[in-house]
C-alpha positions as a Markdown table, in Angstrom:
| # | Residue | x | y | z |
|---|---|---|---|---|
| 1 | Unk | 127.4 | 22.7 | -94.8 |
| 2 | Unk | 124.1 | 23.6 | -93.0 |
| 3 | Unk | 123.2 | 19.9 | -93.6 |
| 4 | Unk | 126.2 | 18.6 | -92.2 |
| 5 | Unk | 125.6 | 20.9 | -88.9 |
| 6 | Unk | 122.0 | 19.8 | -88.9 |
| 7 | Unk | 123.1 | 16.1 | -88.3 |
| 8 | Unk | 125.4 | 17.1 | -85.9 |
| 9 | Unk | 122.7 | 19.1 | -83.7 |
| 10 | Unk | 120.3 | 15.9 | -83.8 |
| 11 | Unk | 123.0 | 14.0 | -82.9 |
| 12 | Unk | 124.1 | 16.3 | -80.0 |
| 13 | Unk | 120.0 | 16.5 | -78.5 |
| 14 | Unk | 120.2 | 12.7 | -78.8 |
| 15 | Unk | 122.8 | 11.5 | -76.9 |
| 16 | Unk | 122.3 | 14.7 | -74.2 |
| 17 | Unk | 120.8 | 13.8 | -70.8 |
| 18 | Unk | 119.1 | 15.6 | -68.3 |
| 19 | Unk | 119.8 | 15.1 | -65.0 |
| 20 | Unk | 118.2 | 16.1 | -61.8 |
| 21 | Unk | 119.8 | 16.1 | -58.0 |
| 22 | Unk | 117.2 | 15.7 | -55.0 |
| 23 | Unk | 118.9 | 17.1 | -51.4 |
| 24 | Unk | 118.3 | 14.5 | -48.6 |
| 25 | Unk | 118.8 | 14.1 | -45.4 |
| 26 | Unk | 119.8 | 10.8 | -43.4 |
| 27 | Unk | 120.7 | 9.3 | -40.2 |
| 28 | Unk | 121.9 | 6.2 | -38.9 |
| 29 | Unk | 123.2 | 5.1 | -35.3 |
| 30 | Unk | 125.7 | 3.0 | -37.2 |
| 31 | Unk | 128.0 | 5.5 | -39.3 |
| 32 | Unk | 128.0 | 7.7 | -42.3 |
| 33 | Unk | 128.5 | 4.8 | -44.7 |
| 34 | Unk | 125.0 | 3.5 | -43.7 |
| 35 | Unk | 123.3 | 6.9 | -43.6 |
| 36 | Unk | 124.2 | 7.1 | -47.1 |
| 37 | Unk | 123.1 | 3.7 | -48.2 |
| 38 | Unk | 119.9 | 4.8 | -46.0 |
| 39 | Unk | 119.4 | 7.8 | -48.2 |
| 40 | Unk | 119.6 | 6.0 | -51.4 |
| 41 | Unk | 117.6 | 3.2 | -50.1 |
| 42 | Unk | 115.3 | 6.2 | -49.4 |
| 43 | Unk | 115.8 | 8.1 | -52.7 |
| 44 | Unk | 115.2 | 4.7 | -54.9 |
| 45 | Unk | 111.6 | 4.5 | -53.8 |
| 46 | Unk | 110.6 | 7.2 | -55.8 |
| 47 | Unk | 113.2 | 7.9 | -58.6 |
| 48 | Unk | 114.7 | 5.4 | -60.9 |
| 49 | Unk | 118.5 | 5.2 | -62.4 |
| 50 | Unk | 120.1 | 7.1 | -59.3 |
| 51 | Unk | 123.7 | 7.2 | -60.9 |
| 52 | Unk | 125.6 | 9.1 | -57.9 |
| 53 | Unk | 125.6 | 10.1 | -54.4 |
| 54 | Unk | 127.5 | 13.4 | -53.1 |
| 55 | Unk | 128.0 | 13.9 | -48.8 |
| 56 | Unk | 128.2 | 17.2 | -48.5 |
| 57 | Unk | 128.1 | 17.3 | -45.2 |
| 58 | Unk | 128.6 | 15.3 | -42.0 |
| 59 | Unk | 127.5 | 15.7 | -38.7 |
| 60 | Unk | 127.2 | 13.7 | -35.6 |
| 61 | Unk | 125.0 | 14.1 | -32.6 |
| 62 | Unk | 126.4 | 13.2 | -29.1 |
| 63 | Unk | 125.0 | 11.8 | -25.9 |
| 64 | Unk | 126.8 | 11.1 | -22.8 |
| 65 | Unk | 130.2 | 11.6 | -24.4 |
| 66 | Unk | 129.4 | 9.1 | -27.1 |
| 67 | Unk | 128.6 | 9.2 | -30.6 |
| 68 | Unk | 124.9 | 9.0 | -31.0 |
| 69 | Unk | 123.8 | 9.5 | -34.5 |
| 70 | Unk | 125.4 | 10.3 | -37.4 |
| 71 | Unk | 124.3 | 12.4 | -39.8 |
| 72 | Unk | 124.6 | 13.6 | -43.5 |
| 73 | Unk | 123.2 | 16.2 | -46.2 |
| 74 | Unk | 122.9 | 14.0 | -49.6 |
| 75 | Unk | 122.9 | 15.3 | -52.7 |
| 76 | Unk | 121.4 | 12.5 | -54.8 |
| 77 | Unk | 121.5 | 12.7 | -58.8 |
| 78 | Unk | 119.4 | 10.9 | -61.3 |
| 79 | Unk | 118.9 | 10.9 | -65.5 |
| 80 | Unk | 115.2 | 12.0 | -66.3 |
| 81 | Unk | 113.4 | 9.8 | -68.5 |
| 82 | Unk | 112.3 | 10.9 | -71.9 |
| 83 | Unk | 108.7 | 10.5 | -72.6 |
């Protein structure tokens, strides 16, 4: 039995992944949709295998009673490479 739960914890530690979530935040003049896309544009020129994006926030400046800029808080997540 303590063989049988040895493979099983290997197994478990194999297949586990570690990921990480970096906190940025983006703007664009064009809408939320493109701040994100700016903040993983952002995100991929130092991390590899970004597998999600979470808004978790919006905001949007205004000027003149318009729309200005709009803004978001990313939360970006990525699986940390085994050396």
């Amino acid at each position: 039995m303590a063989a049988h739960l040895s493979r099983w914890a290997e197994r478990e530690e194999a297949e586990m992944a570690v990921v990480k979530v970096i906190e940025l935040l983006a703007e664009s003049e064009q809408s939320w949709e493109d701040a994100a896309r700016q903040a993983v544009a952002e995100a991929t020129k130092s991390v590899r295998g970004i597998s999600s994006v979470y808004i978790s926030e919006f905001q949007a400046t205004v000027e003149n009673d318009k729309v200005k800029n709009f803004r978001i808080n990313a939360k970006i997540s990525f699986v940390l490479e085994r050396s």
